[in-house]
N, C-alpha and C positions, 0 to 999 in steps of 0.2 A: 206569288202574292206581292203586290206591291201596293205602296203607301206617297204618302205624299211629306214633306215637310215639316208638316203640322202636326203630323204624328206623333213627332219623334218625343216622347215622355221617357226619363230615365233609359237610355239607352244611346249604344254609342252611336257616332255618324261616321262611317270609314271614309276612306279617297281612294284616288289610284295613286300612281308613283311613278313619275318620271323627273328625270332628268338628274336620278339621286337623291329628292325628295319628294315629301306628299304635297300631292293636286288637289283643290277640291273639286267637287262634283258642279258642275254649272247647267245641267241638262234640267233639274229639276223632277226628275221621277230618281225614282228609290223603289229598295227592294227589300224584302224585311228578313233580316238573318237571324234564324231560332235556336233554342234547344229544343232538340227532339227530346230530349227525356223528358223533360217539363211543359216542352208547348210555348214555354214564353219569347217574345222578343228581344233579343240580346242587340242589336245591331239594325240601323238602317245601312243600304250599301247602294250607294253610287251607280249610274247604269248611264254610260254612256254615250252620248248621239255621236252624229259621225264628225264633228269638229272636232270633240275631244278626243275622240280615237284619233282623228289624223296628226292632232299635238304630241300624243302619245308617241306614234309611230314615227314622228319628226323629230321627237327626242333622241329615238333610238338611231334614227337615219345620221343625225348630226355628230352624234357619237363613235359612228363605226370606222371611220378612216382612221384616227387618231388610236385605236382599239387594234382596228387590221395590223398596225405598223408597230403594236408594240411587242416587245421583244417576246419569244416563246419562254424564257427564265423569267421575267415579269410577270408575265399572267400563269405560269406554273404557282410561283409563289402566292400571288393572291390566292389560287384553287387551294393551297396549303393552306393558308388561314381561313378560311373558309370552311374547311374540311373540322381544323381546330375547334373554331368557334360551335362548329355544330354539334362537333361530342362533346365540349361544355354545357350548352343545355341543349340538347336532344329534349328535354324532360319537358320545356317550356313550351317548345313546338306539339309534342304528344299531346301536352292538355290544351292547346288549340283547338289539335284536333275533333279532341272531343267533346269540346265542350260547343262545338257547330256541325259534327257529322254524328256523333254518338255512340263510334266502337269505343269498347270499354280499353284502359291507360295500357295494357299490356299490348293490344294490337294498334293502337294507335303509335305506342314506341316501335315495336317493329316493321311498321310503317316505315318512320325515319330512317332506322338501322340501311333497310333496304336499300334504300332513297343513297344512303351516305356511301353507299358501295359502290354507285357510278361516279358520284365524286371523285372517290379514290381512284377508280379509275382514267378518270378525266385529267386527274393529276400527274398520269403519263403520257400525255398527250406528246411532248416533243419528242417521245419513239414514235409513237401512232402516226404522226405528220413525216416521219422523215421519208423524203422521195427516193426517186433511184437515178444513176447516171454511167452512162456509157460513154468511155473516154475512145476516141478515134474510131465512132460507128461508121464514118465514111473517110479519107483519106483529108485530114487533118481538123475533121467536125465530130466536135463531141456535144453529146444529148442528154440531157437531165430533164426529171418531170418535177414538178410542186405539186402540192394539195392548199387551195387560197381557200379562206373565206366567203363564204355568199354575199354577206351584207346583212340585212336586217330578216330576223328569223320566227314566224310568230307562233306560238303553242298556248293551245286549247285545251283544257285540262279537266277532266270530269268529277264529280261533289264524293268519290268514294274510295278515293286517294289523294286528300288537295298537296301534300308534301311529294310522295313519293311518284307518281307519273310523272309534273315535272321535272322530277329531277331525274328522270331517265332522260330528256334533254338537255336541259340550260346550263346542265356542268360540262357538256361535249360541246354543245353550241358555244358557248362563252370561254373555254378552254381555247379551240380553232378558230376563233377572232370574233367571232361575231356578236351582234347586239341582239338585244332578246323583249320581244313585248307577249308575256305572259298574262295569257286572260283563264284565270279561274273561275270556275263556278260561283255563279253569286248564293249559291248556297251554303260555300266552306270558300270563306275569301281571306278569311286573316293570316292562316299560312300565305300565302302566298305572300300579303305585306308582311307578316315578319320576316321571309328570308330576303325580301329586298332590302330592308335594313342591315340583315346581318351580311348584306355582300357592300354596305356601306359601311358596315364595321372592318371588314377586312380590308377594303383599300379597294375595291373596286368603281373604275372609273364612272363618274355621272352620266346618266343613258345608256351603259351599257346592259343595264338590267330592269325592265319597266313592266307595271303592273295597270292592266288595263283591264277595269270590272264594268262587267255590263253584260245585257244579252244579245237576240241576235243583233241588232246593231251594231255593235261591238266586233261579233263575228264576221258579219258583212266585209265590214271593213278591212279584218288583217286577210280573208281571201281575195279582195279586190284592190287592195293599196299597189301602184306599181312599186313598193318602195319596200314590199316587203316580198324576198326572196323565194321562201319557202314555209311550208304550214306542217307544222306537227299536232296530231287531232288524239285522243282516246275517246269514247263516248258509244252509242248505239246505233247497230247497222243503218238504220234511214241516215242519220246526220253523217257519219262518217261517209256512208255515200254521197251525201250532198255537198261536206264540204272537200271531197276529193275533186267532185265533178264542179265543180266553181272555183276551185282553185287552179286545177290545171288550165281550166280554159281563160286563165288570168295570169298565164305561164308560170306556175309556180310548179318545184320538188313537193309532194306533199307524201307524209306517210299520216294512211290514216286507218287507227285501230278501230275496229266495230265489236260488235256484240256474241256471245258466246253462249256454246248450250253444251256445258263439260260435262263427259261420259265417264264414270269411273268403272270399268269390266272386273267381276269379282269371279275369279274363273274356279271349280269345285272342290281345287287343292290349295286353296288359298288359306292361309290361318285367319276365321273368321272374325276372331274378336279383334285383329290388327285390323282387318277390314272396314270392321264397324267403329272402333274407335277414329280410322283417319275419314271413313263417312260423314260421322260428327262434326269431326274437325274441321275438313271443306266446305260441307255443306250449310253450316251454322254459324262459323266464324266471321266477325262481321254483319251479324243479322245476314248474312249469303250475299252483301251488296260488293263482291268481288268479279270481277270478268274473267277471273279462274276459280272462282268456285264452282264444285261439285253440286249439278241441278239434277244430274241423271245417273241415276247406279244401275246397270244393268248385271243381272245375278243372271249366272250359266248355270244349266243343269237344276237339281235338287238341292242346290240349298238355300233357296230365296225363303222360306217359312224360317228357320233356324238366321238367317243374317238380319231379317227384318225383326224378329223379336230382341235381336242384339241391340241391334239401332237404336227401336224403340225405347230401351230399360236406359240407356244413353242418353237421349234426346229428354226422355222427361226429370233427369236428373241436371239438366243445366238450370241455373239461375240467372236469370233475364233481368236486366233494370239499367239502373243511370251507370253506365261506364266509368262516372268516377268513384265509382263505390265497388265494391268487390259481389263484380259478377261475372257471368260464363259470356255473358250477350247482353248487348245495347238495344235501342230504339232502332228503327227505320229514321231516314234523312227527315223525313216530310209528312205531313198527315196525308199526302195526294197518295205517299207510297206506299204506308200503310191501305189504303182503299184500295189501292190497284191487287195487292200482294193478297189480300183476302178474297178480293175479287177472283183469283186466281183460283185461290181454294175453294169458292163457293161453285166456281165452273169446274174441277177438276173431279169436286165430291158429284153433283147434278150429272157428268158425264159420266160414270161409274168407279173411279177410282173410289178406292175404300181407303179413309182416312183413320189412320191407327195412332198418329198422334197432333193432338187438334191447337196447332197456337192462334185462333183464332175465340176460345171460349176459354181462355185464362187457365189451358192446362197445360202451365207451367210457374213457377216458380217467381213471380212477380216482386219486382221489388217492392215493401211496404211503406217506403218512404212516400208523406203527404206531398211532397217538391215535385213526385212523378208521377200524378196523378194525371195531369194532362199529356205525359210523352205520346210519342209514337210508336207503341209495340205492337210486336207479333208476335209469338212464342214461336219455338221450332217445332216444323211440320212434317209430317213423315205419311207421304202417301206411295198406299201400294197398288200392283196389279194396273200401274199407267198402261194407257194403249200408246201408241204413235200420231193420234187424230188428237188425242186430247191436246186442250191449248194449253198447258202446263206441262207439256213437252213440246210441244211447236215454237211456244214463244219464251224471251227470255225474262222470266220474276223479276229475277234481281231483290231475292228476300230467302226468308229461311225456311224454304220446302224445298223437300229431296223425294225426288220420286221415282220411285222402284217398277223398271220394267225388267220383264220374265223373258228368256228364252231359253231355249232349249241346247246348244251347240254356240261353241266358237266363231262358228264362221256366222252363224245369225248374229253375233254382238258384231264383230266387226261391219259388218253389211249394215247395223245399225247405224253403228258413229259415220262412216261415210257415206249415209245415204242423206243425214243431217244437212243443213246449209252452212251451218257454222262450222269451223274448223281453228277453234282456238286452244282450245288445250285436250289432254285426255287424260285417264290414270287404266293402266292394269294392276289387278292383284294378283298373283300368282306364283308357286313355287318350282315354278317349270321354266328352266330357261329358255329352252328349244320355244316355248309357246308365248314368251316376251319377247325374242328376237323376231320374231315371226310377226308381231302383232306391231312392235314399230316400227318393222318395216313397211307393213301393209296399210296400218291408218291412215285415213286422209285427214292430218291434223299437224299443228305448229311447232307445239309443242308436247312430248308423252313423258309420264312418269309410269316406271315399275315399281311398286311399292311406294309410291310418293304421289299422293292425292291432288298435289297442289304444284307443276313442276315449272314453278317460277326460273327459269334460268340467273345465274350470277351475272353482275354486271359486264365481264368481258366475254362471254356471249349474249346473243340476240332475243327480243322480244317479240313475239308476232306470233300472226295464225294465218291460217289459211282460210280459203274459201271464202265469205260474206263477214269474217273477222278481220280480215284486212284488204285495206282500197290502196291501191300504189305498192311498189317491190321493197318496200326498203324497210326493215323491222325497225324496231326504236333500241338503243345504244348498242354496245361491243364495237366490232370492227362497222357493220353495217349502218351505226348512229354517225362514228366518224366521217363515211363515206358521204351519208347523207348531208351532211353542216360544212362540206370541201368539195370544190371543184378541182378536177387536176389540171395541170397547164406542164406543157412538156416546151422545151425549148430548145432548138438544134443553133451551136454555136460554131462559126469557124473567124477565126483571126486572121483578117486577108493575107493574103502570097502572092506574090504575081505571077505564080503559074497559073492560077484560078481567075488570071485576067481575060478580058477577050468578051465580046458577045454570041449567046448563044441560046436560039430558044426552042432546045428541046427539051423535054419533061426532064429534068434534074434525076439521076441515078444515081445510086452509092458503088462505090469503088475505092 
């Protein structure tokens, strides 16, 4: 949706942010930022043409040498206050969250939490940076390697994590020298300007940290700018194919995450009510708008009537409404995703799935507050007896339906998840080791949890998937974010001799 100028009644007008402070918008289109709980317009927001993306990107560019050269104990320290300032109010950023995405205060703080883990770890960067050196590799030449900074680093960041996927980069990025032009979803943009401010509150340099809102034009831009080094992307398989394949051929490093279709295997020795309660839990959390949420439960053997009744008694005991209020589940982002997400269900029921629990006819637990009368809900949905053809297994919701396919063996679950296109996450349940060792060995996926529905890795390992979940090699933080935001540069030294005098031109040997 977008609006024009003249619109804008009682409501704020955001900017972007460069150079250390707020830009205003000069392109003249706008974009209207909601509550989903309510429906209302909370925000018009900025969308910028490609002048003001290249001032952006010129801020960050002008920045970065002064940045590259400052000492590794200086930009340690700032990450330290930084870090500080965020566990001071965590709380401020949570209701950001939610008061422009619509998970209810509990998931939107462990959002942050998350988010504040790569921090921390970013805060050890001057181990992570330290190179290696061989002293008298050849007869009086010794070799040491660096890991430098790229330059200017741009990250695109999706409306159903606006805190915490950026900060799976811009604490590595900006940690290892570099400048940063963060373009968030114009759907959830205010995080992003609050934590530019709060990296102005802790002393970090002007331009090292810019906030560029806008759509594709905006994107255009930081994959075609020669000025920006590398593209970090989250978002759904088309676009992260698109912006892999226009980035690299703009010579750019780009990691870019895509879209998911998470398998969770409930194998016949599993304790089923842990089963069903972490069902719930992946599958609904978030209104399901996670790229590791639980979409496909696949139940082995006989006991998919006995798990799906579990679910079910589950599922219609959550309470749905405005996230700042005390509930189990929020809105949907958008009224477009509410359409899409019932749209889903009305194809999933029409194709034969048999729908056991319905959040499209208000059977769930509605908030009664008159303020949510126009949100964007959907209640959690629980369909059973999915085929493989149906498009609610094909394609990715991104809302709160779980849908229960049946087989018979082992080996048909597995044969399932890698027969999928996606390869981002998985879960097994089960009380058989032998048959969890087995099982992540043989998935074709990024990341698996045994008994862990949801297997977000910790910030010092890596994020990523496999298959049409990820475009380019390089997951997002741990060791593998480091690598990605550093070039290495090796350097072979020798301090003349004059036995090493003399002309001579054959290929140089070590000796």
């Amino acid at each position: 949706m977008t609006s024009t100028i003249d619109d804008q009644v009682e409501t704020r007008t955001l900017h972007h942010w460069a150079g250390g402070k707020p830009v205003e918008g000069t392109s003249g289109r706008f974009s209207d930022v909601t509550n989903p709980a309510t429906g209302a317009v909370t925000a018009h927001l900025p969308l910028a043409d490609a002048d003001e993306a290249a001032s952006v990107i010129a801020a960050a560019q002008a920045a970065f040498p002064g940045w590259r050269d400052t000492s590794l104990s200086r930009r340690t320290q700032i990450l330290f206050r930084f870090r500080e300032l965020l566990n001071q109010r965590a709380p401020e950023l949570a209701e950001l969250i939610t008061a422009e995405h619509g998970k209810v205060l509990s998931d939107a703080a462990g959002e942050v939490a998350r988010g504040q883990e790569v921090v921390e770890f970013a805060c050890g960067m001057p181990h992570l940076l330290k190179g290696s050196a061989t002293e008298n590799a050849s007869t009086g030449v010794d070799v040491h390697s660096v890991r430098q900074p790229l330059g200017v680093v741009g990250i695109i960041s999706p409306f159903n994590f606006p805190a915490m996927v950026p900060m799976w980069f811009f604490p590595i990025a900006v940690a290892a020298g570099n400048t940063v032009v963060l373009k968030p979803s114009e759907k959830v943009p205010s995080a992003a300007l609050w934590m530019a401010e709060l990296w102005r509150e802790a002393g970090l340099p002007d331009g090292v940290f810019n906030v560029l809102n806008g759509d594709r034009t905006a994107v255009d831009a930081l994959l075609t700018s020669p000025d920006v080094k590398s593209v970090s992307f989250v978002g759904s398989t088309p676009i992260a194919r698109y912006v892999y394949e226009t980035a690299t051929a703009h010579g750019k490093r780009v990691q870019a995450l895509g879209g998911a279709k998470n398998h969770m295997v409930v194998l016949p020795d599993a304790d089923l009510d842990l089963a069903a309660d972490q069902a719930v839990n992946a599958g609904f959390g978030s209104a399901g708008e996670r790229c590791m949420a639980v979409s496909a439960l696949v139940a082995v053997g006989d006991i998919a009537d006995t798990l799906v009744d579990k679910i079910a008694e589950r599922a219609r005991a959550l309470h749905t409404g405005d996230g700042r209020r005390s509930c189990d589940m929020g809105p949907l982002v958008t009224a477009a995703a509410r359409e899409r997400v019932t749209g889903y269900i009305d194809a999933g029921e029409t194709e034969g799935a048999t729908v056991v629990v319905d959040g499209r006819t208000g059977e769930y637990d509605a908030d009664p507050a008159p303020d949510t009368d126009g949100g964007f809900f959907v209640g959690p949905t629980l369909l059973d007896r999915v085929g493989t053809g149906m498009s609610v297994y094909t394609d990715e919701i991104f809302g709160p339906v779980l849908s229960v396919l049946r087989v018979d063996t082992y080996e048909q679950a597995v044969d399932l998840v890698n027969a999928n296109p996606y390869g981002n996450g998985t879960a097994i349940f089960t009380n058989d080791g032998g048959a969890a060792r087995r099982f992540q060995n043989e998935v074709e996926v990024g990341m698996i949890g045994v008994n862990v529905p949801v297997p977000v890795p910790m910030a010092y390992y890596s994020f990523g998937g496999w298959k049409n979940s990820l475009f380019g090699d390089t997951h997002a933080h741990g060791t593998e974010g480091v690598h990605f935001f550093t070039r290495a540069k090796v350097v072979t030294t020798r301090w003349l001799d004059p036995s090493h005098a003399g002309v001579d031109l054959g290929f140089p040997t070590n000796g």
